[in-house]
KOLMIKOL-706201 format. One line per field, with one value per residue (C-alpha): residue in one letter; x, y, z. Coordinates in steps of 0.05 Angstrom, whole numbers. Example, Ala and Ser with C-alpha at 12.3 -4.5 7.8 and 13.67 -1.06 7.14 Angstrom:
<recs>
fiza <- c(A,S)
c1 <- c(246,273)
c2 <- c(-90,-21)
c3 <- c(156,143)
</recs>
This chain:
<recs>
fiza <- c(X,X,X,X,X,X,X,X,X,X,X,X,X,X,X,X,X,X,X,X,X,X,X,X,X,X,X,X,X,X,X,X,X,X,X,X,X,X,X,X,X,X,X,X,X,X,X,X,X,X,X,X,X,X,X,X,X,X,X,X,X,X,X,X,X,X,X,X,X,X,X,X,X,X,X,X,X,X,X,X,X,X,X,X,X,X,X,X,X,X,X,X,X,X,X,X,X,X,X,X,X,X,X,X,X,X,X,X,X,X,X,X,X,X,X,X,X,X,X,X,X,X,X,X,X,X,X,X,X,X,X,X,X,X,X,X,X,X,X,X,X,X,X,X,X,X,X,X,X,X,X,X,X,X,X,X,X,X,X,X,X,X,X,X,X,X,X,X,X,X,X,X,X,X,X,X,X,X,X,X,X,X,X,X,X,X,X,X,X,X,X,X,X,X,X,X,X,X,X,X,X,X,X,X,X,X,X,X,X,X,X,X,X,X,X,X,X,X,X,X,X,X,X,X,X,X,X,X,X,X,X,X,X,X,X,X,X,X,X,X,X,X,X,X,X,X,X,X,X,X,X,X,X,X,X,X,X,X,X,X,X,X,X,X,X,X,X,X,X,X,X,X,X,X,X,X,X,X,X,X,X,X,X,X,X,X,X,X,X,X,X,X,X,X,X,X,X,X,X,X,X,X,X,X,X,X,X,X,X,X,X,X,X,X,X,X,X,X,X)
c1 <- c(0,21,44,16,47,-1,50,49,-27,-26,30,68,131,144,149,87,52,-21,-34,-3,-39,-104,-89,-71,-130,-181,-153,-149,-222,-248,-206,-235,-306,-355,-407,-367,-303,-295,-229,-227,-242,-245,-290,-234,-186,-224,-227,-157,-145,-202,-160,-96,-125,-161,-83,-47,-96,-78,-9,-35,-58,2,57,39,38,109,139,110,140,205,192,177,229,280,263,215,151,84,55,-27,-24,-37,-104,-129,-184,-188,-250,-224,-229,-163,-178,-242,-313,-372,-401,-372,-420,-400,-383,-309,-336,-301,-228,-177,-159,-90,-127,-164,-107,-80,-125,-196,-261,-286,-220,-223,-144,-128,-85,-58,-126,-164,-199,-171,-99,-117,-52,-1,33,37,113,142,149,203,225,299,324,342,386,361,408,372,391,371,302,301,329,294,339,315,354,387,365,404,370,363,302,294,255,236,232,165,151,175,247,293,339,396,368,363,404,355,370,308,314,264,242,234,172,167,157,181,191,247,213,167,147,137,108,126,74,100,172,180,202,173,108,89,42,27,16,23,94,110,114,177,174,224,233,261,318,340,413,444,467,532,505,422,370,307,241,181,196,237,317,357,424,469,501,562,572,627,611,624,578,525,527,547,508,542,532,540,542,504,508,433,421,429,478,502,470,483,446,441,446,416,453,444,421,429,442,392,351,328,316,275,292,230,235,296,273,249,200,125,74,46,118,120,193,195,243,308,315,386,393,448,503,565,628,681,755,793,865,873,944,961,936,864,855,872,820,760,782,770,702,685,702,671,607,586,541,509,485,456,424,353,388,391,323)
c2 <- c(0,63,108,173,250,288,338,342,336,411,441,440,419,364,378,444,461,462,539,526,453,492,553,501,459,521,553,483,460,528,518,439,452,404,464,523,506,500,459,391,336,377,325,271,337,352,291,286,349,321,267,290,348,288,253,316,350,314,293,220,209,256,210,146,169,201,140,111,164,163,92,103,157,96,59,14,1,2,-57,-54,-96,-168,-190,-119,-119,-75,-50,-54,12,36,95,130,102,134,172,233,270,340,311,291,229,151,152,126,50,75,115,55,12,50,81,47,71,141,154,118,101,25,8,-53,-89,-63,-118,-82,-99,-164,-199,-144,-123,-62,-34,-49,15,37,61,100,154,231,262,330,384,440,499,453,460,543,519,545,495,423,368,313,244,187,115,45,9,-66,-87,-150,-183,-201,-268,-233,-257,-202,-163,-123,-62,9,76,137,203,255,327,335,401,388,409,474,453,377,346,294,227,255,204,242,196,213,180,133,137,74,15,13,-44,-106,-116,-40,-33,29,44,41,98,121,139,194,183,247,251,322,310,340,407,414,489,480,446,433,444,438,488,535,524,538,553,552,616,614,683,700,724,796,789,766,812,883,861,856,855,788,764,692,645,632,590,650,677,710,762,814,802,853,815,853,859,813,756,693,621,589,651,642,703,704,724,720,692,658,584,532,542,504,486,550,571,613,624,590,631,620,614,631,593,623,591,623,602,607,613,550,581,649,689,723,792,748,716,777,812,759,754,831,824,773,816,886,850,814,768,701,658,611,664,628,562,604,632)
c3 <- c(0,-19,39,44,61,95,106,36,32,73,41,102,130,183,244,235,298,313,294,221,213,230,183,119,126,139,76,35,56,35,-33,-44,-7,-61,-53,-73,-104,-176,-181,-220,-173,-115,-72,-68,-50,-5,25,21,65,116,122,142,186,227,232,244,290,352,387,391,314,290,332,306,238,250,271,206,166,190,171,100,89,110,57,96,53,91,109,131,203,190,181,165,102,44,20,-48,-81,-50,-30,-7,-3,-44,23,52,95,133,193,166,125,110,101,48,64,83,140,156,155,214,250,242,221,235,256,316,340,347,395,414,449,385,345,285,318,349,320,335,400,428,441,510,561,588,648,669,716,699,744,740,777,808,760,703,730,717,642,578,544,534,564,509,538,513,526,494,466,460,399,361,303,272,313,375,382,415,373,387,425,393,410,412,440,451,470,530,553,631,658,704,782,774,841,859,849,799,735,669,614,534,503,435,454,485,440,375,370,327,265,260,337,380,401,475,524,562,638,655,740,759,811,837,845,916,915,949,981,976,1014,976,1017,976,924,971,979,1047,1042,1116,1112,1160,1199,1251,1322,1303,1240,1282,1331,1293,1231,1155,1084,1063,988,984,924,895,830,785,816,873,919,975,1034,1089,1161,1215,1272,1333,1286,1338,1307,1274,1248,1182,1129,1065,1006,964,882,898,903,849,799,819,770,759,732,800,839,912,959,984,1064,1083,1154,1195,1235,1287,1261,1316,1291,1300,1299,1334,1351,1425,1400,1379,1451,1491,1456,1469,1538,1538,1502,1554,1611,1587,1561,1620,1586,1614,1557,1612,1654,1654,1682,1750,1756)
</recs>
């Protein structure tokens, strides 16, 4: 059976997105319309053009008949799944109604009447085999998660030959765009990009199991990060300015003075993006660093602080 181009059918290039499918096949079905055009055999163009909207107009349709494409441009002849019947005019039946109409056999061949998908339980598909998921880890670090850029994903496919023997398994590399607010643990499905199925089946589906890797500086807390921002006594006590790494870059903080250990300061838009594309915040949690080495000059002058401040961190012990 002869494959079929509905690229081609549109006037459009692979890989065309849903505003410029729409746009071809409002202007085409206006051109071909039985009831106002005037071009030669305009019915069976314009059934042609109904045709390849109904494939191209939705991801599902549009993937399968990619894969077969891709197929076809390999040199790899299409083959109708087994036991599928011809009506025998090879191409469109003598109905067509408004409502989108029958469909050439090569639409029928892969997709069933009415345009109704058949996947792999499908009577229409009873003696093929849907393509096997599968399943793999992304490490994901955290600024990858702020990313415009997709991600290159590099992973292996099994496959098999026609009576289900396993062959060598297949190299395939996808660029993915991660998702805004993924969580570690999260399970992102790409529908038809698991390993390829039998007898004209569906392909699989590949499961993308996110894993945030560790940051060596953050903490991740829901969609907020805390970063332990390590202050010295005199910090603490006199206040400072205090430039803190984020995942953009770096900032200056302004530490009030008398900040005690374990305080923790917001700084709002500087966290992880959630689902609504929205910026957690960044929690900087401070700690008192105490010098480890110090000269004579260095000790005289804490025992002087502790003498002229007359402090008692334990006063409440006493009372």
């Amino acid at each position: 059976m002869e494959f079929k181009d509905y690229y081609k059918v549109l006037g459009l290039e692979p890989g065309a997105d849903d505003k410029a499918i729409k746009t071809a096949y409002r202007k085409l079905a206006r051109k071909y319309h039985p009831d106002v055009s005037k071009e030669k055999n305009a019915e069976n163009q314009f059934k042609e053009v109904a045709e390849a909207y109904e494939v191209l107009k939705t991801a599902e349709k549009r993937a399968e008949y990619d894969e077969l494409r891709q197929q076809a441009k390999q040199g790899r002849p299409y083959a109708p799944p087994a036991g599928w019947q011809s009506r025998g005019n090879g191409g469109f039946s003598d109905s067509f109604g408004s409502g989108g109409g029958e469909y050439s056999d090569f639409f029928e061949s892969m997709f069933g009447g009415g345009g109704r998908s058949r996947g792999p339980q499908g009577n229409a598909r009873s003696s093929g085999r849907r393509g096997q998921d599968v399943e793999m880890e992304l490490p994901i670090l955290l600024e990858e998660t702020l990313a415009d850029e997709a991600k290159k994903v590099a992973f292996q496919l099994p496959q098999y030959s026609a009576d289900g023997q396993p062959l060598a398994a297949i190299n395939k590399t996808l660029n993915v765009k991660i998702p805004a607010g993924v969580s570690d643990g999260e399970r992102i499905r790409l529908k038809g990009q698991g390993a390829p199925g039998l007898g004209g089946a569906a392909n699989g589906d590949l499961y993308l199991i996110i894993r945030l890797v560790p940051h060596p500086l953050f903490d991740v807390e829901a969609h907020n990060l805390i970063i332990t921002v390590p202050l010295t006594p005199w910090e603490a006590a006199l206040g400072a300015k205090v430039a803190v790494p984020t995942l953009t870059g770096k900032i200056k903080l302004t530490i009030p003075a008398k900040t005690p250990r374990g305080q923790r300061l917001r700084v709002k838009g500087k966290g992880l993006v959630n689902k609504l594309g929205e910026r957690g915040d960044l929690y900087a949690l401070f700690k008192i660093v105490i010098p480890q080495q110090a000269d004579e000059q260095s000790r005289q002058l804490w025992a002087q602080l502790a003498e002229t401040a007359a402090f008692d961190p334990r006063a409440e012990w006493s009372k």
